[in-house]
Every structure is written in C-alpha cells, then in structure tokens.
C-alpha positions as CSV (number, residue, x, y, z in Angstrom):
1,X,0.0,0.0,0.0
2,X,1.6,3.1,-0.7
3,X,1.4,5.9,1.8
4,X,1.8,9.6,2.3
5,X,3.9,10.4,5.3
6,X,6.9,12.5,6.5
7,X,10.6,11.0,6.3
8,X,13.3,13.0,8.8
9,X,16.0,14.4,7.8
10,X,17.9,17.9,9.1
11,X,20.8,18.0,11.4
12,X,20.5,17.1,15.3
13,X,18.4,18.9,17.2
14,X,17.3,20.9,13.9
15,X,14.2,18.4,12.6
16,X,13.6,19.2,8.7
17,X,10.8,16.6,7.2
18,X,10.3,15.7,3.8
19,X,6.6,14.9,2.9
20,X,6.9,11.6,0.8
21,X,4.4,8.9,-1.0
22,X,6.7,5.3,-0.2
23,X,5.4,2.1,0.1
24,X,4.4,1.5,3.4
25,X,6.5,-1.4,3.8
26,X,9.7,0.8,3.4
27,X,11.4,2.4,6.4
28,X,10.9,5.6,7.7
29,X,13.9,7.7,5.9
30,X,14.2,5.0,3.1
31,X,13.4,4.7,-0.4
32,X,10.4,6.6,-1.4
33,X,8.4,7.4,-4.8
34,X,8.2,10.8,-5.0
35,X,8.7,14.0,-2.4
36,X,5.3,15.9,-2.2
37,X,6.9,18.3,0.1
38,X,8.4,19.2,3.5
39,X,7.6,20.7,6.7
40,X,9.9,22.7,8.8
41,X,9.0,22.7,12.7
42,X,11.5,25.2,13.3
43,X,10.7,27.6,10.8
44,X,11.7,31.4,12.1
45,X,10.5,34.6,10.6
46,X,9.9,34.9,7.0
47,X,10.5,31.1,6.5
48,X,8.0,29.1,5.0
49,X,6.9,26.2,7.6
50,X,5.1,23.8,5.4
51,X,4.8,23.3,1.5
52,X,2.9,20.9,-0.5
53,X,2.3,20.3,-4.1
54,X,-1.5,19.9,-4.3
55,X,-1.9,18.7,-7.5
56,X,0.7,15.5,-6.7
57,X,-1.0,15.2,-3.3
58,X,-4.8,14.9,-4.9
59,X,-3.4,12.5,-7.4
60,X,-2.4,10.2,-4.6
61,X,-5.2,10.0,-2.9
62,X,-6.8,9.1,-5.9
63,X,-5.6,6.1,-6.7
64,X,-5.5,5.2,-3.4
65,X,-2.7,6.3,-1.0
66,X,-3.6,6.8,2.7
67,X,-2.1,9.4,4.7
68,X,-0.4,9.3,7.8
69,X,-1.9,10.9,10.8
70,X,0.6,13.8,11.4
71,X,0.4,14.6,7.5
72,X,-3.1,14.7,7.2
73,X,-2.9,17.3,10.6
74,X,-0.4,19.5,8.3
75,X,-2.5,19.4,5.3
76,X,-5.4,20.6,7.1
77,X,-3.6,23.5,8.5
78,X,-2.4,24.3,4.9
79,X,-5.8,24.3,3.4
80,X,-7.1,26.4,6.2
81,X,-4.1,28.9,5.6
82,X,-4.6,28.9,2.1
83,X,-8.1,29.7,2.3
C-alpha cells in the first residue's frame, strides 16, 4: 500500500521533514516514490513552515494512498491557511 507520510531528515536537534508517498513497507527515511513536500517545525520569521504540491498530493489520494496521521494534521492546517 503506498502511503503519504513525512521522512526525517535535518541535522541534530534541527528536525527538517520531507513529505513523501513510499510504500508502506519501506522504512521511515528510506526509499520513497516521490517527495510531495516538506515541513519545517523550526521555521523562524519569513520562512516558509510547510509546503505541499496539491496537484501530486490529490493525485495520490486518488488512486488510493492513505495518509499518515501527522500529515493529514499538516494538510489541514495548509488548506485552512490557504483559504
């Protein structure tokens, strides 16, 4: 099954997340598909916390991909800043 969800990456104590559609049998900061985005949870000042390519991400879902948890979360609160 393939699945949207965020692989780690950044230095120590500096988190930087990729937002990814892998196969769900793949490890966390393995091989993946294709990178949707990222999210930032240290983002400061005029840097941009959370980006995601809506087109790639609808496409996903449509033929199937399920998204994790904390990724659904972060695409809410992108829609809802968009809006």
């Amino acid at each position: 099954m393939v699945v949207i969800r965020l692989a780690r990456g950044g230095a120590k104590k500096r988190p930087f997340f990729n937002i990814v559609a892998t196969d769900s049998r793949n490890r966390r900061d393995g091989r993946f598909i294709e990178r949707i985005g990222f999210y930032n949870p240290v983002a400061a000042g005029a840097e941009e916390p959370v980006r995601i390519a809506q087109d790639r991400l609808t496409y996903w879902q449509g033929i199937g991909a399920q998204l994790s948890p904390t990724v659904a979360r972060l695409v809410n609160q992108a829609g809802k800043k968009a809006a």
